[in-house]
C-alpha positions in Angstrom: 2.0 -43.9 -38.5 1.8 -44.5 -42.3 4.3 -42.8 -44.5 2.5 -40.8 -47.4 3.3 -41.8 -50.8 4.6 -38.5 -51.5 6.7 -38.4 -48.7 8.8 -41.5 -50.6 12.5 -40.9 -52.0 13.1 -43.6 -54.5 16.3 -44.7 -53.9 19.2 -45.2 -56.3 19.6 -48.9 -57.1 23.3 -50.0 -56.4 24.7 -53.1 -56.3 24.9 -54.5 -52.6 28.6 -54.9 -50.7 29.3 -56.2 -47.4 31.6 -54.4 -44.8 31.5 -56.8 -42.1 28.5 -58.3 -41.1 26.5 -54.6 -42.0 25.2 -54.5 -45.7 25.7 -51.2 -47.5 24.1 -50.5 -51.1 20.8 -52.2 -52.5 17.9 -52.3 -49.9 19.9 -51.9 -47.1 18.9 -49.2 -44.3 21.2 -46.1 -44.8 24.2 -46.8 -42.6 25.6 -43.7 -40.4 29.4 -43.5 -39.9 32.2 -41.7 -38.1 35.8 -41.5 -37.6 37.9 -41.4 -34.7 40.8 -38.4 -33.8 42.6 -40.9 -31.2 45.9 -42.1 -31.9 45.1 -45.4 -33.2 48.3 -46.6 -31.3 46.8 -45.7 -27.9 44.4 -48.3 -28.1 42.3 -47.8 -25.0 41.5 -44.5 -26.2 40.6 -45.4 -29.1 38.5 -48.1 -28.1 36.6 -45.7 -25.5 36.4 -43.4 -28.3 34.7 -46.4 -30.8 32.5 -47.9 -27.7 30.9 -44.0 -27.5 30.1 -44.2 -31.0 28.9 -47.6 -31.1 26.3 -46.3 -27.7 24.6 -43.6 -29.9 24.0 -46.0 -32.8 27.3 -46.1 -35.6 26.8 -48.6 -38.2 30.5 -48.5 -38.9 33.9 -46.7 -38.0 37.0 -45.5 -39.6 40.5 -45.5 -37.8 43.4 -44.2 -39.4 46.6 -46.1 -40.2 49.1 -44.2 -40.7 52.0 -46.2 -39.9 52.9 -49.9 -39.1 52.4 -49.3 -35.3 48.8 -48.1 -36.1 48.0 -51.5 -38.0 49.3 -53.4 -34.9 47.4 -51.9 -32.5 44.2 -52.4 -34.8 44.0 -56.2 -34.1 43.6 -55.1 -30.2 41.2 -52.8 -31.3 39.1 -55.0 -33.4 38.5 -57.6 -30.8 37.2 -55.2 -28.3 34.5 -53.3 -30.6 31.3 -54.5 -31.8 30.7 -52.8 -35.3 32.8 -53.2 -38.6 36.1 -50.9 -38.8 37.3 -49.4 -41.5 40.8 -48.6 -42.1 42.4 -45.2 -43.3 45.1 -46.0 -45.9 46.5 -43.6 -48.2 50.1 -43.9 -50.3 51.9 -47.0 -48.6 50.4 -50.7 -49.7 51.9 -52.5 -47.0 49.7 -50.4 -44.6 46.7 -51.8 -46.0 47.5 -55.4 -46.5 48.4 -55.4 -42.4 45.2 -53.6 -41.7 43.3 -56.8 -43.8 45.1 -59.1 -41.6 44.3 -57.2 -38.9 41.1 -57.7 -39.3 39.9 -54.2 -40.9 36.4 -55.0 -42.4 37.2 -52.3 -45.4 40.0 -50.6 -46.6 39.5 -47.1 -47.4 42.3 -46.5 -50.0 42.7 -45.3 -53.4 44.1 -48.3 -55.6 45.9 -45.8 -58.2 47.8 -43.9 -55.4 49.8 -47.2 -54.0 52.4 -47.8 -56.9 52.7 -50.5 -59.5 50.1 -53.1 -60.3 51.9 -55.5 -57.9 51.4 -53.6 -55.4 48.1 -53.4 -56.2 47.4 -56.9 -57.2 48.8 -57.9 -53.5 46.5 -55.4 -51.8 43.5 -56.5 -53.6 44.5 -60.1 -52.8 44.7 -59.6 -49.6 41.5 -58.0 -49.1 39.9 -61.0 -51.0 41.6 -63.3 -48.3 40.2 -61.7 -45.3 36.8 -60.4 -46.5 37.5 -56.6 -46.7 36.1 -54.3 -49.1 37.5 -51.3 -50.2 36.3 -47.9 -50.3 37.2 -45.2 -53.3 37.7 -41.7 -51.6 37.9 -39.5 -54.4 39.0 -36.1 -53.0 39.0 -32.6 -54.6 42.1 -31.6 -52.3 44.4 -34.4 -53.5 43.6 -35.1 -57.4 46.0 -37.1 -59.2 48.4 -34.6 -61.1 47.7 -35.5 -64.5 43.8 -34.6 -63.8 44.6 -31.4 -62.6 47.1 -30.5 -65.5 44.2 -32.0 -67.8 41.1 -29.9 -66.6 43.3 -26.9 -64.8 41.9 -27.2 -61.2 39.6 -29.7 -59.5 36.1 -29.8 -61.3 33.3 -32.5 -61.1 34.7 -33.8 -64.4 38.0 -34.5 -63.1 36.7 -36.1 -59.7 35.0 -38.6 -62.0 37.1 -39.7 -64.3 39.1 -40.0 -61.2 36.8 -42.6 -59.2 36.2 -44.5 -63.0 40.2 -44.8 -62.8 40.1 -46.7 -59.6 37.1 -48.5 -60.2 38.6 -50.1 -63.6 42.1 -51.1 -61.5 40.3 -52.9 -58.9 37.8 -54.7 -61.9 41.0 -55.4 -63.8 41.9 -57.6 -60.3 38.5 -58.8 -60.7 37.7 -56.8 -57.2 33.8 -55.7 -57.0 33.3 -55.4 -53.2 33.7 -51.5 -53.4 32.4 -48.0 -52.6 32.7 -45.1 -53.8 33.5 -41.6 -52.0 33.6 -37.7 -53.9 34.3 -35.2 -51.4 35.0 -32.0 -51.4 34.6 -29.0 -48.7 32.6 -27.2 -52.0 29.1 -28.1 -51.9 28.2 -27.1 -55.5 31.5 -29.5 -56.4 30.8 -32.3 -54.0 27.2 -32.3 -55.3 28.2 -32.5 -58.8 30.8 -35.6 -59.0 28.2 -37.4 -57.3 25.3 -36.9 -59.5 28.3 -37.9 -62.5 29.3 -40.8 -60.2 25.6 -42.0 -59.4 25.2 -41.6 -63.2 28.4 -44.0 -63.9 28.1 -47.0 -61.8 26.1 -49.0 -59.6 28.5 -49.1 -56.9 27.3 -47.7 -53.2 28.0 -44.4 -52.7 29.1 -43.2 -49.3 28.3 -39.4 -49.2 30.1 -36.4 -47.4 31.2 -32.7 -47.7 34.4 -33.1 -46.4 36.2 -30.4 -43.7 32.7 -29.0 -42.9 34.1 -27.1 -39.9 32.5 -27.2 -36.3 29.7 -28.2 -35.2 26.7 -25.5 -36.1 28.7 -24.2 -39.4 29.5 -28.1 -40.5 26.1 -29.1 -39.9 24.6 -26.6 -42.5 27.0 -27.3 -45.0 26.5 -31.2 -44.6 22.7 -31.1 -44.8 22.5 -29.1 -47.7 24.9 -30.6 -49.9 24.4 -34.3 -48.8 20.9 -33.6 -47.8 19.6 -32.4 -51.4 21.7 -35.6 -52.7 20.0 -38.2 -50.4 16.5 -36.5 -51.2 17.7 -37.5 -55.2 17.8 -41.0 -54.0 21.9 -40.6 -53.8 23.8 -42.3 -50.7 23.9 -45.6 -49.2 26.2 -44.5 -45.9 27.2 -41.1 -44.7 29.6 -39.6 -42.5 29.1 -36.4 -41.4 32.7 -34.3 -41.2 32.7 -32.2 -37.8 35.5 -30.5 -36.3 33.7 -31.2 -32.9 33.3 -34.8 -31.1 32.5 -37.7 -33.3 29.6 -38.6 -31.6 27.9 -35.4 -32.4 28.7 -36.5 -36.2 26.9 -39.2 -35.6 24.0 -37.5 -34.3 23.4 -35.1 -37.1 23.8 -38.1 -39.1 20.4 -40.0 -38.3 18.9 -36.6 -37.6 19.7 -36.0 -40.9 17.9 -39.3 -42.4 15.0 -39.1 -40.1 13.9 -35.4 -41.5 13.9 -37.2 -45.1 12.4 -40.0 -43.4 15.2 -42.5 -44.8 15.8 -44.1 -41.3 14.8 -43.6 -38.0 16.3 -44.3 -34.7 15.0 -43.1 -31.5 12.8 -39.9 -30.3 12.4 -37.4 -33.2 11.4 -34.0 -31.3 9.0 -31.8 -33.0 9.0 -28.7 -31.1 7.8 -25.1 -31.5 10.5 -22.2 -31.6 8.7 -20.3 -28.9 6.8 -17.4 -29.2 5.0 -14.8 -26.0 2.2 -17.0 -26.2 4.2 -20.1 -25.0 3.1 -21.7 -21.3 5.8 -22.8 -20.6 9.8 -22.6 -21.3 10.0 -24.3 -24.5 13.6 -23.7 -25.8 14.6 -25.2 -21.9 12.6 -27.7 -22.0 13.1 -29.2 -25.1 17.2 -28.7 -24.3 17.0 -31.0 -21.6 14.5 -33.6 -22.7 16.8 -34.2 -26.1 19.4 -35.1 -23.6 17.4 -37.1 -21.4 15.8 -39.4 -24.2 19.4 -40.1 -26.0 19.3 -43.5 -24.2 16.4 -44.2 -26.6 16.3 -46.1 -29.7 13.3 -47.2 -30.4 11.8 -44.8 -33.5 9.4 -42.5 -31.9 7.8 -38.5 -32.6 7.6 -36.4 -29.7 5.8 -33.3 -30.5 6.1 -30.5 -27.2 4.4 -27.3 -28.5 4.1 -24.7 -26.5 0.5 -23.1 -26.7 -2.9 -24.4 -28.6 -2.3 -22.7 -31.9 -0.5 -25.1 -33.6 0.2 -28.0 -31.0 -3.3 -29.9 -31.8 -2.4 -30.2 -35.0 1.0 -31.3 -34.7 0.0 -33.7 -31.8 -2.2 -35.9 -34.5 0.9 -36.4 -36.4 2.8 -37.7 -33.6 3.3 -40.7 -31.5 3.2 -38.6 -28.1 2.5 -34.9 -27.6 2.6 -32.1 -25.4 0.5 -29.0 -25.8 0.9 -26.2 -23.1 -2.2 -24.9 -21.5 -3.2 -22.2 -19.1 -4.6 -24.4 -16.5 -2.6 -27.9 -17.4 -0.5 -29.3 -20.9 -2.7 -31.6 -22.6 -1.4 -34.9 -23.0 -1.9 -37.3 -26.8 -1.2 -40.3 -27.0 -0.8 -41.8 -31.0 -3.2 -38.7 -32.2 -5.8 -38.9 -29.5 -6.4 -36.4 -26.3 -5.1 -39.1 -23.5 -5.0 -36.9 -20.1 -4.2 -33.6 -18.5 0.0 -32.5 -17.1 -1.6 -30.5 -14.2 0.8 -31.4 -11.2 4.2 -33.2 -11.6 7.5 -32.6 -13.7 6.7 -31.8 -17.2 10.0 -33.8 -18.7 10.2 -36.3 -16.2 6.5 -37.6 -17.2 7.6 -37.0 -21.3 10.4 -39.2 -20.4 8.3 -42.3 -18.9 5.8 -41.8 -21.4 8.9 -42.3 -24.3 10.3 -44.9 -21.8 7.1 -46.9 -21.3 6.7 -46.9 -25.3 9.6 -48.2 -26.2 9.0 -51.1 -23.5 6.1 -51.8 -25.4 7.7 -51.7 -28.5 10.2 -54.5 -27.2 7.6 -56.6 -25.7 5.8 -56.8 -29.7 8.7 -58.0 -30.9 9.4 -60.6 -28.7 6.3 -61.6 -28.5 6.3 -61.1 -33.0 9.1 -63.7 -33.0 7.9 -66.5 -30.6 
């Protein structure tokens, strides 16, 4: 289905950096990240962990190092994933030169917070040697102390200046393969540094309103503050923060993207709330087919509507659609009435329908590339 001009975001244009063999910044697709809450030193969980992410579509993932067992068990952990790690470094240097030679595709650390240029210098060459880039995470919790004596408490202002800061150490090492991060928990604060950092530079910006909170809470606060940022054209790759599984971060994630129509990845459900009219059990229904069509990735619409007021109309729009009747759920198929549901399980037949398409969908391409 076409994509109305008005239904465009224009994009910010930043410069484009590699982490791994996934592009971030410039034309790239929006990339969708998490972290794991494993002990990095117990690799096989955290390789579980990473393997989980990697099966509901992560672009990239970000394992903490805090000490110099963590950085050892990332080369073990490297060689059994199949997407680009980042590494979590904050105060000690040393952590993040082994996590480069450990084969970290990024460094997330914040150049002005690991002691003297030296220290710096070696970090940055180290990065250079093993093709890591490095990601600025600017965070309104831990300001440097001389911003928050200048401006009194954290602000957009000093988050800014802050991220500038960094950005000038690593171009003063002649270092351009970076990101840039502004959280804050505050959305109004989070938003703001952005918009001053978007302003600034042309460096990628990964977005996030950090320590969200769980799952229902953390998804509000997320899609509103990074939401209304990505619909400004802001953001080249997002992480969601959850205080629930990591997957689920994940999941809002490209949820997220595809209601803004940035990227799409699997079966977008349009559904109706449910009202007395409905003909069948909407709010069940709909429960288990999200969990039964996960294993999809294909980009489909799925509209299920549960009476003839509105599920016509929304049935056009989509690329399969239910709409419950009386006497039997009309079946569409890309727009058009297709057949009747009168016998046989209503989400087992969505399921084959979704299954069937995305058969198809492989088939064009292979046939596209021969």
């Amino acid at each position: 289905m076409s994509i109305r001009p008005w239904r465009d975001i224009q994009r910010r244009k930043s410069r484009e950096i590699f982490v791994g063999d996934v592009k971030v910044g410039g034309d790239s697709p929006i990339t969708v990240q998490s972290m794991t809450n494993t002990l990095t030193t117990d690799s096989k969980a955290t390789i579980n962990q990473i393997r989980s992410l990697e099966n509901v579509g992560a672009d990239l993932v970000r394992v903490s190092c805090p000490d110099k067992e963590s950085t050892e068990a990332l080369k073990a952990i490297v060689k059994e994933v199949n997407i680009p790690i980042i590494a979590d470094i904050h105060f000690h240097y040393k952590r993040a030169i082994e996590a480069a030679e450990a084969g970290a595709s990024c460094l997330r650390i914040n150049p002005g917070n690991i002691g003297n240029s030296q220290k710096v210098k070696e970090v940055v060459d180290a990065a250079k040697s093993n093709n890591c880039s490095i990601r600025i995470g600017v965070n309104a919790g831990s300001l440097e102390k001389n911003l928050l004596e200048k401006y009194g408490e954290p602000c957009p202002d000093a988050m800014i200046e802050s991220a500038l800061n960094h950005i000038k150490i690593l171009e003063d090492n002649d270092f351009f393969n970076t990101k840039i991060s502004c959280k804050a928990s505050d959305i109004f604060l989070a938003v703001a540094a952005y918009y001053g950092v978007a302003d600034a530079c042309d460096y990628p910006l990964h977005l996030g309103i950090t320590e969200a909170g769980g799952l229902q809470a953390g998804t509000i606060k997320s899609s509103i503050g990074m939401g209304s940022l990505l619909w400004s054209g802001i953001g080249d790759t997002i992480r969601v923060s959850l205080s629930a599984d990591p997957v689920e971060e994940i999941k809002v994630g490209f949820n997220m993207l595809k209601s803004l129509n940035l990227r799409h990845r699997g079966v977008n459900v349009i559904s109706c709330p449910s009202c007395a009219r409905q003909n069948f059990n909407v709010i069940k229904n709909v429960e288990e087919l999200e969990k039964r069509l996960e294993h999809i990735t294909t980009p489909m619409t799925l509209s299920v509507i549960g009476c003839v007021v509105n599920g016509p109309g929304e049935a056009k729009e989509t690329n399969i659609g239910l709409t419950g009747g009386k006497s039997g759920h009309q079946i569409y198929i890309n727009g058009e009435k297709h057949h009747v549901l009168r016998d046989g399980n209503m989400i087992d037949h969505l399921v084959e329908l979704c299954e069937k398409k995305e058969k198809e969908n492989i088939q064009d391409k292979l046939k596209a590339s021969n």
